[in-house]
ZATOR-938313 format. One line per 5 residues: their letters; for each residue y negated, z, x negated of N, C-alpha, C. Coordinates in steps of 0.02 Angstrom, whole numbers, plus 50000, padded with zeros to 5 digits. Layout:
N
A) Y,Z,X,Y,Z,X,Y,Z,X; ...
This chain:
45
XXXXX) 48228,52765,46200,48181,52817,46223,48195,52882,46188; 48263,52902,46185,48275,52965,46134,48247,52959,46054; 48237,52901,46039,48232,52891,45977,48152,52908,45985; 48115,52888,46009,48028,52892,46036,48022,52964,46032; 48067,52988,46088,48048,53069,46096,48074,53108,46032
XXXXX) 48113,53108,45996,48120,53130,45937,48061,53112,45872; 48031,53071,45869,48004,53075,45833,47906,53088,45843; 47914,53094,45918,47859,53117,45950,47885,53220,45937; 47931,53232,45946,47938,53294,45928,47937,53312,45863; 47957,53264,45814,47950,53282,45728,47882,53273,45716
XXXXX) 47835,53255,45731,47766,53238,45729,47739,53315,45769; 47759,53333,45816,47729,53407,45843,47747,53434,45784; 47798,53470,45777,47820,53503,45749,47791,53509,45666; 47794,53442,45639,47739,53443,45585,47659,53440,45576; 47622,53443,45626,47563,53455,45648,47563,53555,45646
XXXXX) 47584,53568,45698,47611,53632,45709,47622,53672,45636; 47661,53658,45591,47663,53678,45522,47612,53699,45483; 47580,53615,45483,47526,53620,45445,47462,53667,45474; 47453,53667,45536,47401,53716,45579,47422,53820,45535; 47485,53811,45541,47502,53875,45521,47486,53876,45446
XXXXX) 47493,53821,45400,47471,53831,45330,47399,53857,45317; 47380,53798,45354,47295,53793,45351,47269,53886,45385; 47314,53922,45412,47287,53979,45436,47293,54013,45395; 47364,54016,45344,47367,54060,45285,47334,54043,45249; 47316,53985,45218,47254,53958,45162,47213,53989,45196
XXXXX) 47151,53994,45237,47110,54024,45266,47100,54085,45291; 47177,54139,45305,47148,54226,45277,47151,54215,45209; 47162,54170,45159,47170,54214,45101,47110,54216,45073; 47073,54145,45100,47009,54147,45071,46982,54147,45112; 46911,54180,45129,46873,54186,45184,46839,54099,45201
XXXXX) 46848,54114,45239,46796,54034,45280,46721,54046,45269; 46695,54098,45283,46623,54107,45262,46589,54084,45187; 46641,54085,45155,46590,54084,45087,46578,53988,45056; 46680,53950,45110,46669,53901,45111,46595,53866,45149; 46577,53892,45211,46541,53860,45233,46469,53871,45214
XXXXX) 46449,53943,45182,46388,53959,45146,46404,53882,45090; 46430,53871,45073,46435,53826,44990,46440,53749,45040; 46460,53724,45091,46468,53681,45115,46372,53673,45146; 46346,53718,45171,46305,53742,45204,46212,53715,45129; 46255,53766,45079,46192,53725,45025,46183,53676,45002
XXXXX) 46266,53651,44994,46252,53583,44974,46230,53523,45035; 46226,53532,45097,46180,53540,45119,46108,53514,45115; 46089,53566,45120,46011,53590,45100,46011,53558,45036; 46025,53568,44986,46013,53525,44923,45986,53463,44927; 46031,53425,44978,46023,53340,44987,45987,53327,45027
C-alpha cells in the first residue's frame, strides 16, 4: 500500500509541475492570439 501511495503522490506531483509549466508557457505568450489562429483555422474548414 505504501508503494501505491507513493507513486499516486509522484504522479500528483508531476501533473502539478507540468500545470505550472503550461502557466509559464502561457504568460509568455498570450492565449488570445493562440485561439484567434486556432479559431480561423476553424472557419477555413
Amino acid at each position: 500500500m505504501s508503494r501505491f501511495s507513493f507513486i499516486l503522490s509522484s504522479v500528483v506531483i508531476i501533473i502539478v509541475v507540468a500545470l505550472v509549466a503550461l502557466s509559464f508557457v502561457n504568460t509568455e505568450k498570450p492565449p488570445v492570439t493562440v485561439e484567434k489562429a486556432m479559431l480561423n483555422e476553424a472557419q477555413a474548414k
